[in-house]
C-alpha positions as CSV (number, residue, x, y, z in Angstrom):
1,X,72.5,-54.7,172.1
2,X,71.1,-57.1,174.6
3,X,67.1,-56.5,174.1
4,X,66.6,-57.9,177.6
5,X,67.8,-57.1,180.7
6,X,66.3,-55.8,184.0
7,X,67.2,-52.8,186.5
8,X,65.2,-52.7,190.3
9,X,65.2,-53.2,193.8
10,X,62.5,-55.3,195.5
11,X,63.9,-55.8,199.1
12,X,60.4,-58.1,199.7
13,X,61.7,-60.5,196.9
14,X,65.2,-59.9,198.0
15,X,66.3,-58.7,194.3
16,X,69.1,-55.7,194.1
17,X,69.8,-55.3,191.2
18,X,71.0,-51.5,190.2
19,X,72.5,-50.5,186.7
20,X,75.8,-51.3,188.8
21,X,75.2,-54.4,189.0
22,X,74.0,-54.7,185.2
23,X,76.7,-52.9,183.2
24,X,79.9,-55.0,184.4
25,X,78.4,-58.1,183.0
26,X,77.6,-56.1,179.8
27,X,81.3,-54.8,179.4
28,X,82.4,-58.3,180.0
29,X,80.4,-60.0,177.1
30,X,81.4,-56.8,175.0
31,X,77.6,-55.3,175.3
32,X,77.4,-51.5,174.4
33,X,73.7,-51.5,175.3
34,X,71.1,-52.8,177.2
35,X,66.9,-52.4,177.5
36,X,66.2,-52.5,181.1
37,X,62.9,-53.5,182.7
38,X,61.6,-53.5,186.1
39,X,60.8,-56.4,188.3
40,X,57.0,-54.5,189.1
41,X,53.8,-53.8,187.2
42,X,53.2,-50.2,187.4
43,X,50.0,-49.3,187.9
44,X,49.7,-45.6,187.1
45,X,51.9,-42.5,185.4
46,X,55.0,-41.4,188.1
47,X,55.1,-44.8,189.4
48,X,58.0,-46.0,191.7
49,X,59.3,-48.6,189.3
50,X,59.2,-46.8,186.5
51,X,60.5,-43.7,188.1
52,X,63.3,-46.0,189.4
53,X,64.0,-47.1,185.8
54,X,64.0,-43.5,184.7
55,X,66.7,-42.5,187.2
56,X,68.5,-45.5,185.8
57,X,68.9,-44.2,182.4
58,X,69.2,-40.8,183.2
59,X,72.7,-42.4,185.2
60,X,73.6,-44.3,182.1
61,X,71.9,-43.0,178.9
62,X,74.7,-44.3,176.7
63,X,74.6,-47.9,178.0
64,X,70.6,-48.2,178.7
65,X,67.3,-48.2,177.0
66,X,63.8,-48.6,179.0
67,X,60.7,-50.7,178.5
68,X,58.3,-49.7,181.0
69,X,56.5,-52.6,182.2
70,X,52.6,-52.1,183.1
71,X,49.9,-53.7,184.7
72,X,47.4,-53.8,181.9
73,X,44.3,-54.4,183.7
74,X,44.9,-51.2,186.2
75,X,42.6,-48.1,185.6
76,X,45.5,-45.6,184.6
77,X,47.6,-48.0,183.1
78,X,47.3,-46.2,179.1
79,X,47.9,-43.1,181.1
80,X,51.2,-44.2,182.2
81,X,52.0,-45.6,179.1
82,X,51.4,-41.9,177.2
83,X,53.4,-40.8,180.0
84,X,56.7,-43.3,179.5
85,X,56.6,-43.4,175.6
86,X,56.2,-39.4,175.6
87,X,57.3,-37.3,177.9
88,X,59.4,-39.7,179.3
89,X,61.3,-40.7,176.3
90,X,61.0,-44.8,176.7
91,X,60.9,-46.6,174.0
92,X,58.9,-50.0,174.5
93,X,55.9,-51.7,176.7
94,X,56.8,-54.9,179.0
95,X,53.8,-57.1,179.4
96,X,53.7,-60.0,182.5
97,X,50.3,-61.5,182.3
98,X,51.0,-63.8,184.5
99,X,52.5,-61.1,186.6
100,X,48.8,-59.4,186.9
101,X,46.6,-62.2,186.0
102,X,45.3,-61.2,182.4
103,X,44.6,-62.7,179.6
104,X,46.7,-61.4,176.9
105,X,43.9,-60.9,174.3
106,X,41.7,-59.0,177.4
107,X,40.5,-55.5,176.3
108,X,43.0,-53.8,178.3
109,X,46.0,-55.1,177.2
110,X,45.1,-54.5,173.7
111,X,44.8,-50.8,174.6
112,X,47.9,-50.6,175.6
113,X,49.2,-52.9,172.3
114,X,47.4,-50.9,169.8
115,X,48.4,-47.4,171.5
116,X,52.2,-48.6,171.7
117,X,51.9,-48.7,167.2
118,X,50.5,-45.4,167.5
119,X,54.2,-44.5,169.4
120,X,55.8,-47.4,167.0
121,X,57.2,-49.1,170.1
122,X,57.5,-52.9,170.3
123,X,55.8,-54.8,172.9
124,X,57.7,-57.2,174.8
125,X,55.7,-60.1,176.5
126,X,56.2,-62.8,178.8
127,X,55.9,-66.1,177.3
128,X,56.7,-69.4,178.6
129,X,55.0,-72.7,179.9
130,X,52.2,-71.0,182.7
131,X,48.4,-70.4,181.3
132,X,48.7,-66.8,180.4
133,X,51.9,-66.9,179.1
134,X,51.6,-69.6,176.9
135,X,52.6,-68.6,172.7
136,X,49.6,-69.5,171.2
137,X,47.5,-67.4,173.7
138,X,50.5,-64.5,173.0
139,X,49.4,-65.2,169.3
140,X,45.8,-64.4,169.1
141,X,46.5,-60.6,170.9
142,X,49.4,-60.4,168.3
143,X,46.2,-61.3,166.1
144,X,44.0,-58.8,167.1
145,X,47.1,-56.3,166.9
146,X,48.8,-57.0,163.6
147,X,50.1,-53.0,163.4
148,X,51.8,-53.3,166.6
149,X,55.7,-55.4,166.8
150,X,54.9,-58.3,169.3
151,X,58.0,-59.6,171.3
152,X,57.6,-63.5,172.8
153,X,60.4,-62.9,175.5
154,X,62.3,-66.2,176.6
155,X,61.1,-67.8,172.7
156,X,58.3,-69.8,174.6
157,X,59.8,-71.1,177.3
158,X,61.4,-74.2,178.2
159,X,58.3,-76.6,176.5
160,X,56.7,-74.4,174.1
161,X,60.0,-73.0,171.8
162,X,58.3,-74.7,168.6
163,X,55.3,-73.3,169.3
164,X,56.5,-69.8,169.9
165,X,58.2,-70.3,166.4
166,X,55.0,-71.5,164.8
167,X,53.1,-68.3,166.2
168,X,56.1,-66.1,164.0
169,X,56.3,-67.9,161.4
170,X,52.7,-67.5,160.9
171,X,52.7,-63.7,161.9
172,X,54.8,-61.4,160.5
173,X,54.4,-58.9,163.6
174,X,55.8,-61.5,166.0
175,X,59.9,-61.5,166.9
176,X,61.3,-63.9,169.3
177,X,64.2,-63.3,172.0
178,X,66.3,-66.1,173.0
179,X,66.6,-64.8,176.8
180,X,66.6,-67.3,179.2
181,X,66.5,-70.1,176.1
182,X,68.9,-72.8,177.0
183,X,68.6,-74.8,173.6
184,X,70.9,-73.5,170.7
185,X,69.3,-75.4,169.0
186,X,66.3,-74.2,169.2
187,X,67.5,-71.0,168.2
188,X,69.5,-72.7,165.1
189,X,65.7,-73.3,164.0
190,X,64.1,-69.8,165.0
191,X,66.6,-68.2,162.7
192,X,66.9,-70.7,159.7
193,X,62.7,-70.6,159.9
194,X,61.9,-66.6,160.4
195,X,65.6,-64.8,159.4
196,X,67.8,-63.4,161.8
197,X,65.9,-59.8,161.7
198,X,63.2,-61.4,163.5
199,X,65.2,-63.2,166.3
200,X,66.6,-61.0,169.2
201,X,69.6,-61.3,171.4
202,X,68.3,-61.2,174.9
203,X,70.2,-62.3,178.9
204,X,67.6,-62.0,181.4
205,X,70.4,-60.8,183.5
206,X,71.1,-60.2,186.0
């Protein structure tokens, strides 16, 4: 399973990227599944990216599994998340604070983090080397949250790996994924320092 990956269209950033596009690469580096993420911030239930992510899966629901991704700082954003994590069957959160300017220990993103252990669905954040994104702020939300499973996409980013595996191996709720993480070595010392269980294939593609 490749725990990151992402399905959309966004003709203003000139992205296309379809399941198409997605599931060759999968079959060539022997991937059965895939979760699948928009490029957008919904901002409310029956939103264009996430209905374009549900029409993805409905296409493929053998290969793909969704992680609607929010804007946490919108008025209907926990409705939208009720809405994708039950009647719409998805079965994590995708966070971008940088995305929609939050801070990820603002009140409404820990809405949405404390609803998504209600649902006991991971939440998958951004994390990397921009204010917003960086692991220790990721930690103190993962903090305030210690029922819900925190995700540190990308382990960090290119300057901040150790510290994205400091925040985990201080917090048991905290899992890393290696997407976008070009230092195997790095990894080497995610897994030796937290155990495998904690430490999540992830592509970024396409």
């Amino acid at each position: 399973i490749d725990s990151h990956t992402h399905v959309d269209e966004v003709e203003a950033w000139g992205w296309f990227d379809p399941p198409e596009v997605l599931l060759p690469l999968l079959d060539e580096a022997g991937i059965d599944q895939a979760v699948i993420m928009p490029y957008r911030d919904a901002t409310g239930p029956d939103d264009p990216a996430t209905t374009y992510l549900l029409e993805a899966i409905a296409r493929y629901p053998d290969r793909l599994i969704g992680y609607v991704r929010l804007d946490a700082e919108a008025p209907a954003a926990l409705a939208a998340l009720d809405q994708a994590l039950g009647r719409d069957g998805l079965k994590g959160l995708k966070l971008h604070t940088v995305s929609y300017v939050g801070f990820p220990f603002g009140e409404g993103t820990l809405r949405l983090m404390r609803r998504c252990a209600e649902y006991n669905a991971p939440v998958l954040f951004h994390s990397g080397d921009e204010p917003l994104a960086l692991p220790q702020e990721l930690a103190e939300a993962a903090r305030l949250c210690p029922e819900t499973t925190v995700i540190l996409a990308h382990m960090g980013g290119f300057y901040h790996c150790q510290a994205a595996i400091d925040v985990a191996s201080e917090l048991p709720n905290v899992y890393l994924d290696t997407s976008a993480m070009p230092y195997p070595d790095m990894i080497r010392r995610a897994v030796e320092t937290i155990g495998p269980e904690r430490v999540l294939f992830g592509s970024d593609d396409p």
